[in-house]
Every structure is written in structure tokens, then in C-alpha cells.
C-alpha positions as CSV (number, residue, x, y, z in Angstrom):
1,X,79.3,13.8,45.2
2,X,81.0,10.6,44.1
3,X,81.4,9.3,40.9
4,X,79.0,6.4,42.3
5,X,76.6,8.7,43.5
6,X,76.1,9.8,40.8
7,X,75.5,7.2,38.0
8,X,72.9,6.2,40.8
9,X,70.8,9.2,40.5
10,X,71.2,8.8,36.7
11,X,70.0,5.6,36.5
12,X,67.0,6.3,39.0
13,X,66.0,9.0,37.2
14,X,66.3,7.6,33.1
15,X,64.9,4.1,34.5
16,X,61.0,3.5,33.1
17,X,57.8,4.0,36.3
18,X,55.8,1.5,36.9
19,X,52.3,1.1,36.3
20,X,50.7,2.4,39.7
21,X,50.0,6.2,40.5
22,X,53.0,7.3,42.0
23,X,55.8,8.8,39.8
24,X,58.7,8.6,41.9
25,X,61.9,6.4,41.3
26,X,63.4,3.5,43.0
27,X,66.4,5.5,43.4
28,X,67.2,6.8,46.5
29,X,65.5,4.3,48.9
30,X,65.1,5.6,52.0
31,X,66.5,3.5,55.2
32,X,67.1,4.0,58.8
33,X,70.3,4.2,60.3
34,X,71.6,1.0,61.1
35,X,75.1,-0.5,61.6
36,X,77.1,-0.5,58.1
37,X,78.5,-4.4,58.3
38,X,82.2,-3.8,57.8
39,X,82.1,-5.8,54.2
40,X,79.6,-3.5,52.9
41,X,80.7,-1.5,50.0
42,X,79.5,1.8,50.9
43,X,79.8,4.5,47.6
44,X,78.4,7.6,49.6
45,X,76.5,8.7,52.7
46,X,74.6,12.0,53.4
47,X,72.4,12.9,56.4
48,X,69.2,14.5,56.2
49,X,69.0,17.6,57.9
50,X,65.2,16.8,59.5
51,X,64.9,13.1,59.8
52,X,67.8,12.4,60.6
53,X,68.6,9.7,58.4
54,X,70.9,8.0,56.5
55,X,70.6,7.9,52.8
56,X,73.1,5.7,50.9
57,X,73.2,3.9,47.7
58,X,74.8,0.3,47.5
59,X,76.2,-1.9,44.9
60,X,72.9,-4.0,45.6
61,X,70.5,-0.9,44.3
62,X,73.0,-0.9,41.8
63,X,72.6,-4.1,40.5
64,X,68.6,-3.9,41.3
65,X,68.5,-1.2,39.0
66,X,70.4,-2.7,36.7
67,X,68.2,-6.1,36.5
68,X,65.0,-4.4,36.1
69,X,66.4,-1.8,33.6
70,X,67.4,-5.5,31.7
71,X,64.1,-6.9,32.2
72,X,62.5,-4.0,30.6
73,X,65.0,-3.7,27.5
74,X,64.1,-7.8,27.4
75,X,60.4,-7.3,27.1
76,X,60.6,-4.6,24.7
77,X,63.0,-6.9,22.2
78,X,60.4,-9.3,23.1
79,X,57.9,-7.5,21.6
80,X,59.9,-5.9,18.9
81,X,60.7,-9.6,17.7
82,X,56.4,-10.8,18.5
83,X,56.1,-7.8,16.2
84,X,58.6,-8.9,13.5
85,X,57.9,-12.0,13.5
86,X,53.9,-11.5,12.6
87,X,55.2,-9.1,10.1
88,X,57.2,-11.8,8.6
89,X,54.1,-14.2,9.2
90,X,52.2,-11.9,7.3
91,X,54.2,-11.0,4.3
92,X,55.3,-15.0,3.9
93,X,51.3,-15.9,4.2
94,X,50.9,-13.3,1.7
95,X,53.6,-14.1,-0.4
96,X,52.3,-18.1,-0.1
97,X,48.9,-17.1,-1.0
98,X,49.9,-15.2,-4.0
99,X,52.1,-18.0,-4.8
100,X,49.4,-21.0,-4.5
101,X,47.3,-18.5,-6.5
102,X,49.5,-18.6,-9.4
103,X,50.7,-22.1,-9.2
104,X,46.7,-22.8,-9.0
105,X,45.8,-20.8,-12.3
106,X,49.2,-22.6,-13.6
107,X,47.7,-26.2,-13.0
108,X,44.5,-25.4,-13.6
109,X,45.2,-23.8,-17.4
110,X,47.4,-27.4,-17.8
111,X,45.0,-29.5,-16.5
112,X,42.1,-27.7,-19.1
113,X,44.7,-28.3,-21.9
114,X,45.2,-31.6,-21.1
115,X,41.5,-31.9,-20.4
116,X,41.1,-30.2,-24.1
117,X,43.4,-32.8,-25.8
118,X,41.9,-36.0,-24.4
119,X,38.8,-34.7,-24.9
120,X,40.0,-34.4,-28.4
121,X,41.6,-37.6,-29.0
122,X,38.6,-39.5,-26.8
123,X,36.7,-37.9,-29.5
124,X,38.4,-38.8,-32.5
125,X,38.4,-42.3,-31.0
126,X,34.4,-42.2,-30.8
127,X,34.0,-41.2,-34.1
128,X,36.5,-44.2,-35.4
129,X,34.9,-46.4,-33.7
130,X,31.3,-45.1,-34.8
131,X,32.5,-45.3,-38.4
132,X,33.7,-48.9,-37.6
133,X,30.1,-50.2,-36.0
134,X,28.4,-48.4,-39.2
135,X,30.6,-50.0,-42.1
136,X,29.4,-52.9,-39.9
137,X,26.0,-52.6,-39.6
138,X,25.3,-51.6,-42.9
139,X,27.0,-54.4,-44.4
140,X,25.2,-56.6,-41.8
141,X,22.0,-55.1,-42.6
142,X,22.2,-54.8,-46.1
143,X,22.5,-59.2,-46.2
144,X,19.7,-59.2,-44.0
145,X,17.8,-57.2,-46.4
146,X,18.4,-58.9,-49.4
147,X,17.2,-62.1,-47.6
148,X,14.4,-60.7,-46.3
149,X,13.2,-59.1,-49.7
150,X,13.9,-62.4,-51.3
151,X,11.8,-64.2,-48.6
152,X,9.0,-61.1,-48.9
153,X,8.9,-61.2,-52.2
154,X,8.1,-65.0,-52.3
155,X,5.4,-64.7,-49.4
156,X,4.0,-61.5,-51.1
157,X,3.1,-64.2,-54.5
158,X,1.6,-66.6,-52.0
159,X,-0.1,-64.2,-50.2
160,X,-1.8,-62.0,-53.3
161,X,-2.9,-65.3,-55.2
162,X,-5.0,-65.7,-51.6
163,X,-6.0,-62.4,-51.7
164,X,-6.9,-62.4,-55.3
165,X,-9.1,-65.9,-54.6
166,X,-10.9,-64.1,-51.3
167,X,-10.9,-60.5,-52.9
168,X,-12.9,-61.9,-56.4
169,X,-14.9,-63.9,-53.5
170,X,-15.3,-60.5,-51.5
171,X,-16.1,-58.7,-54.6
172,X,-19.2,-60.6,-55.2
173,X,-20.5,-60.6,-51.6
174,X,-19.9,-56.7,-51.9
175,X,-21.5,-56.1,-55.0
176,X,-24.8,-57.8,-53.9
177,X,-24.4,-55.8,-50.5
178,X,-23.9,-52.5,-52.0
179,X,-27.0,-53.4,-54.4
180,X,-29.4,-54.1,-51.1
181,X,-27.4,-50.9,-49.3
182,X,-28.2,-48.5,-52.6
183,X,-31.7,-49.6,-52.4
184,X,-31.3,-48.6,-48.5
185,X,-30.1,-45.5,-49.3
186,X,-32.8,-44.6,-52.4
187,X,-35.6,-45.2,-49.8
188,X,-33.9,-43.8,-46.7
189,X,-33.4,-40.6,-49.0
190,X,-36.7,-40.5,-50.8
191,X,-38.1,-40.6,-46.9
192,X,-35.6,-38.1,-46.2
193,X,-36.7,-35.9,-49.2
194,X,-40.2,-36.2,-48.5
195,X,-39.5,-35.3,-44.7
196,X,-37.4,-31.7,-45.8
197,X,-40.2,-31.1,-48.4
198,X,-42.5,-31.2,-45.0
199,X,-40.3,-29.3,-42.6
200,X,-39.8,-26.5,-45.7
201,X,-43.4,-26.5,-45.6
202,X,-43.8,-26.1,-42.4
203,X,-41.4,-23.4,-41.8
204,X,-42.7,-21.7,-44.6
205,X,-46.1,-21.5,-43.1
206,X,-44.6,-20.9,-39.7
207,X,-43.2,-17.7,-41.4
208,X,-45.7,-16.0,-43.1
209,X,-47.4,-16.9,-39.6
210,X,-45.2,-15.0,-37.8
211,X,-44.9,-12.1,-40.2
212,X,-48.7,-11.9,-39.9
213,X,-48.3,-11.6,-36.0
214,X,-45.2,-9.3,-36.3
215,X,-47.3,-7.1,-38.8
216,X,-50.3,-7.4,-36.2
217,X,-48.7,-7.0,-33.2
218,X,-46.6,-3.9,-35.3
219,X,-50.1,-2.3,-36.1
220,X,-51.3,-2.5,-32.3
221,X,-48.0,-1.4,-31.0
222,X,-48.4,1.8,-33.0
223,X,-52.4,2.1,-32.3
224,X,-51.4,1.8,-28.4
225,X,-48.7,4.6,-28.8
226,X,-50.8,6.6,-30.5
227,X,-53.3,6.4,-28.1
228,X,-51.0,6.6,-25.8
229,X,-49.9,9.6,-26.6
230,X,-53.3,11.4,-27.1
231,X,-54.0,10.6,-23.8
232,X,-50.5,11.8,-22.4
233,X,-51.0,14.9,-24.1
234,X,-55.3,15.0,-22.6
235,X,-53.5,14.2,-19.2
236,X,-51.1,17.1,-19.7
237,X,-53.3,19.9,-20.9
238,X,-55.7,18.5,-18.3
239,X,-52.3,19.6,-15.1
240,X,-51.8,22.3,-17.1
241,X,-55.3,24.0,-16.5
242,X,-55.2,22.7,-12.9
243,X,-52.1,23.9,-12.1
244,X,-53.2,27.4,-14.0
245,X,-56.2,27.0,-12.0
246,X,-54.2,26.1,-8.5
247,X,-52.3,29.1,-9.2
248,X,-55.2,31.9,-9.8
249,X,-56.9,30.3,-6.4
250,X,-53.6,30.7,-4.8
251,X,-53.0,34.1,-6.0
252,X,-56.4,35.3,-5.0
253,X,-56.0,33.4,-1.7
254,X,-52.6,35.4,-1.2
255,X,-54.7,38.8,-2.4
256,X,-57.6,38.0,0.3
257,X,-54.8,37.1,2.7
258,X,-53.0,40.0,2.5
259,X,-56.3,42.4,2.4
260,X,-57.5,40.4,5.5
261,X,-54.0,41.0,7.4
262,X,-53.5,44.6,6.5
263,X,-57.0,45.6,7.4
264,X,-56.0,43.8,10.9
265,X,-52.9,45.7,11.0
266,X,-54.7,48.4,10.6
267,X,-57.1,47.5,13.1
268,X,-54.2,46.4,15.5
269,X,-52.7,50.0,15.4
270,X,-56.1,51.8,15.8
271,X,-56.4,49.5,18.8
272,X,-52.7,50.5,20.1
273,X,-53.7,54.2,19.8
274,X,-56.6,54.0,21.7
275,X,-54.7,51.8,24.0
276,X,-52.6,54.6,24.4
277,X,-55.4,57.2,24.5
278,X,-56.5,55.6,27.2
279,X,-53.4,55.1,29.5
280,X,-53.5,58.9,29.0
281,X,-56.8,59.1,29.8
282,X,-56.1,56.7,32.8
283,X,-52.9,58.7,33.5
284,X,-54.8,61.6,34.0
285,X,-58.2,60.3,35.2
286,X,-59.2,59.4,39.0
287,X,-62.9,58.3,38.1
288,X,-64.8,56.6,35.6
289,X,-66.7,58.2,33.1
290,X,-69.0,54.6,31.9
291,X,-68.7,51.2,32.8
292,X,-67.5,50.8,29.0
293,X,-64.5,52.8,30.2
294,X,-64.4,50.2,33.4
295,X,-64.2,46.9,31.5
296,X,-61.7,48.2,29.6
297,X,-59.9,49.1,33.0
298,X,-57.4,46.3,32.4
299,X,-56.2,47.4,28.9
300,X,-55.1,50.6,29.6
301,X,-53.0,48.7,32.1
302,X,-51.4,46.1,29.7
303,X,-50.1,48.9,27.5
304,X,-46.4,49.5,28.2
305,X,-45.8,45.6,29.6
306,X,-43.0,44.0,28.3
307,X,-44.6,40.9,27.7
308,X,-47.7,41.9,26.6
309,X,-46.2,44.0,24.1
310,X,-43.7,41.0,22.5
311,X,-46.4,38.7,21.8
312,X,-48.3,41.0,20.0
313,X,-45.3,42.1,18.1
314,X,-44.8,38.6,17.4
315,X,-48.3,37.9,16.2
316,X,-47.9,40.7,13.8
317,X,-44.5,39.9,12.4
318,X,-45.7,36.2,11.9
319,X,-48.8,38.2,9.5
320,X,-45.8,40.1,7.7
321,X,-47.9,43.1,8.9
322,X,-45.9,46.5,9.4
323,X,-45.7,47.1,12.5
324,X,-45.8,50.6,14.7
325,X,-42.6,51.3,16.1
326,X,-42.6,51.0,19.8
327,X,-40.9,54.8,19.8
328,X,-43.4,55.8,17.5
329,X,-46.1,55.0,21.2
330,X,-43.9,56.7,23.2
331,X,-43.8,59.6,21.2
332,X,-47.6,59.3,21.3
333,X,-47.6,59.3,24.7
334,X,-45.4,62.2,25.5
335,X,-47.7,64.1,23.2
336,X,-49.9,66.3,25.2
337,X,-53.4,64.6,25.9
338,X,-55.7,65.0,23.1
339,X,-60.0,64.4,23.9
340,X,-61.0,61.2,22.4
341,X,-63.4,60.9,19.6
């Protein structure tokens, strides 16, 4: 292998794949076998042993290879330097921020001192000039009160000799009106007076009025309660005895009650034994002995129904009568027959 050859399998092989699926290099590309023109530079041919074709490697691959290898190391300084240069960006922004910061705080300290000091001196200057419009005023003010007490003074004379002439005028006008007002007053408060000494009077009277009533109506209140209370207690002995009296008639009603219901207990289980006597008898009997014995055909029957036998259980448990066992019958019955009575 040439020399040729083979820095163009090196170069195939170190060159970067391109996006798309496949994975193989540029490098060898295959060709058919055509006519070599006579100026081309060939560096190597070699056959293939099953398609029979020629593969050969130019100074044109060469070059291709050699452009696109470029191209490649160009976009990666490209982005290298896109990358450097925001770095840069960033650090100078950052450095300019930083920067503007501190000049900022630097102004902004010298502007408040300067601030500080001519809001000092404007100060200063205010209170001059407040001092200046003072002196001013007060010595203006001070001639315009001396000629207004002058001219005050002199009005003041005028006006009290007036006032003394109208006041010694008013003096006798008032003296005869508080003399006709005094008598006024004497007679409005002697009418006055008079009118209390009435209404005391009258609210004395109104008193021991009502204290009579309260008294009165005091003394009724308590004959009321007393009564009252005699007849509450009348009323109460009165439930008392009725309610002892209820209770005796209930208690002898419960007595007669439960004499009444155990002597029809009693009679209920003398009337199921001869019930039973007599299903024996029927049991054991093809004829009838009386025609008592044949009305009471129909009982003998009814002993041992289901039905017949819960009411009259029921109507004995509802008379809290005891009751005869149903076992207790059919014991009874099993008992050999024994001759009525």
C-alpha cells in the first residue's frame, strides 16, 4: 500500500460522521470501472475480488476530505469564539454593572453632601433673612404702636366722658327698673312660695295616703295568703284522703280481681281435666250413656286442637293465671282411664 493510500484511509477514518444514521466514512468511495483519463493522478488501484470493481482514491477525495475536515475545524473555532466572546460579554457586563454601581453610590454620597451643605447654607440664609424682616417689623411695629396708643389713649378720654354722661343716665333708668323688677320678683316669689307650701301639702297628704293603701293593701295581701294557705293545705289533706281512699279501692279491686281470676283458673283446669276425662271416655266409648254426655260430644273433640288450645292459653296468660302445662294433659291422658265422679 502506498504512502497515498494510506493517509487516505487515515483521514476517512479520524474525519467527524455526519448527522444521519449510517456510520460509515466518505473514504473509500466506491466507483465503477471506467477509463482513467491519462492526466489523472492515480495514487493506488485494487480490485475487488466479487464485484469486480475498481476502488481508487484521487487527489480530488483528497482535497474533499480535506475541505470538509476545514469546514468542521471552522465551525468549531466558530463556536469556541460565539463562546468566548459571550464569556467576555458577560464578565465586561458584569464588570460594568459593578462599576456603575459604585460610581452610582459614589455620586449619589456627593450629591447628598452637596445636598447637605446647600441645604445648610440655604438655611443659614433663611434664618438671616428672618432676623432681617424681624428687626424690621418690630421696629415698624413698635412706631405704629406708639401712635396708635397715643391716638387710643385720646379716643379712650372722649369716649369714657360719653360713657360716663350715658352710664350716670343708664344708672338712673336701671335703678328705677330694678326697683319695679324687685317688686316683680317679691310677688312672683311670694306666689311661688305659696304654690310649694301647696304642692308640700299635697304631697304630704298624697303620702300618708299611699302609706294607708300600702298598709291596707299589705294587711289584705297577708289575709289572702293566709287564706290561701289554709285552703292549700284543706285542698291537700282533702288528695291525700282520696288518693289513700283510691288506693284501698284499688287494692281491694286487685284482691277481688285476683280471687275472681284464680277461682277461674281453677275452674279452667277442672274444666281441662274433665275435658280430658272425657276424650278418654270418648276414646274408649262407642255409645252414649245421656244426652248430657251428647251435647258435650263436641268438647271432647276440641281437646288436643292446636288452635283451640292457644286461645285458651292466651286468655289465661292475659289473667296472669298459672296455667297447666300442656305435658302435664298428656301425662293425664296416657294415665290409665279412671271412672268419672
Amino acid at each position: 500500500m502506498s504512502n497515498a493510500h494510506y493517509e487516505a484511509v487515515r483521514f476517512s477514518a479520524d474525519r467527524p460522521y455526519t448527522t444521519g444514521g449510517s456510520r460509515r466514512p466518505l473514504l473509500p468511495i466506491r466507483m465503477r470501472r471506467t477509463p482513467v483519463p491519462l492526466d489523472t493522478k492515480v495514487s493506488h488501484r485494487f480490485y475487488h475480488p466479487e464485484e469486480k470493481l475498481v476502488q481508487q482514491v484521487t487527489h480530488e477525495h483528497i482535497l474533499d476530505l480535506g475541505g470538509r475536515i476545514l469546514i468542521q475545524v471552522d465551525i468549531n473555532n466558530e463556536r469556541r469564539i460565539q463562546q468566548t466572546y459571550q464569556q467576555l460579554v458577560a464578565a465586561e457586563r458584569l464588570r460594568l454593572e459593578n462599576e456603575y454601581r459604585l460610581k452610582t453610590e459614589e455620586l449619589m454620597r456627593r450629591w447628598q453632601e452637596q445636598l447637605d451643605e446647600e441645604k445648610l447654607r440655604l438655611k443659614k440664609e433663611y434664618d438671616e433673612i428672618l432676623a432681617e424682616l424681624e428687626r424690621i417689623r418690630e421696629a415698624k411695629t413698635r412706631a405704629e404702636i406708639e401712635a396708635l396708643i397715643k391716638r387710643m389713649r385720646e379716643e379712650a378720654e372722649q369716649a369714657l366722658a360719653r360713657q360716663w354722661k350715658l352710664a350716670q343716665e343708664q344708672l338712673a333708668l336701671a335703678v328705677k327698673q330694678a326697683e319695679d323688677r324687685l317688686r316683680s320678683i317679691l310677688e312672683l316669689e311670694f306666689l311661688e312660695e305659696k304654690e310649694r307650701f301647696a304642692r308640700e301639702l299635697i304631697a304630704k297628704k298624697d303620702a300618708e295616703y299611699a302609706e294607708r293603701e300600702l298598709k291596707a293593701l299589705e294587711k289584705l295581701r297577708n289575709e289572702l295568703t293566709k287564706e290561701h294557705d289554709q285552703n292549700v293545705e284543706t285542698i291537700r289533706q282533702r288528695h291525700a284522703e282520696e288518693v289513700t281512699e283510691l288506693k284501698n279501692k284499688i287494692r281491694l279491686a286487685e284482691e277481688r280481681y285476683r280471687r275472681e281470676f284464680s277461682t277461674r283458673a281453677r275452674l279452667e283446669s277442672d274444666f281441662r281435666l274433665l275435658q280430658t276425662d272425657y276424650k278418654r271416655f270418648m276414646d274408649n266409648s262407642d255409645v252414649f250413656h245421656s244426652d248430657y254426655m251428647l251435647k258435650l260430644y263436641h268438647i271432647g273433640e276440641q281437646v288436643g286442637d292446636a288452635k283451640f288450645e292457644k286461645v285458651l292459653d292466651r286468655i289465661l296468660t292475659e289473667s296472669n293465671i298459672q296455667l297447666i302445662p300442656a305435658k302435664a294433659i298428656k301425662a293425664q291422658i296416657r294415665k290409665p282411664k279412671q271412672s268419672l265422679k
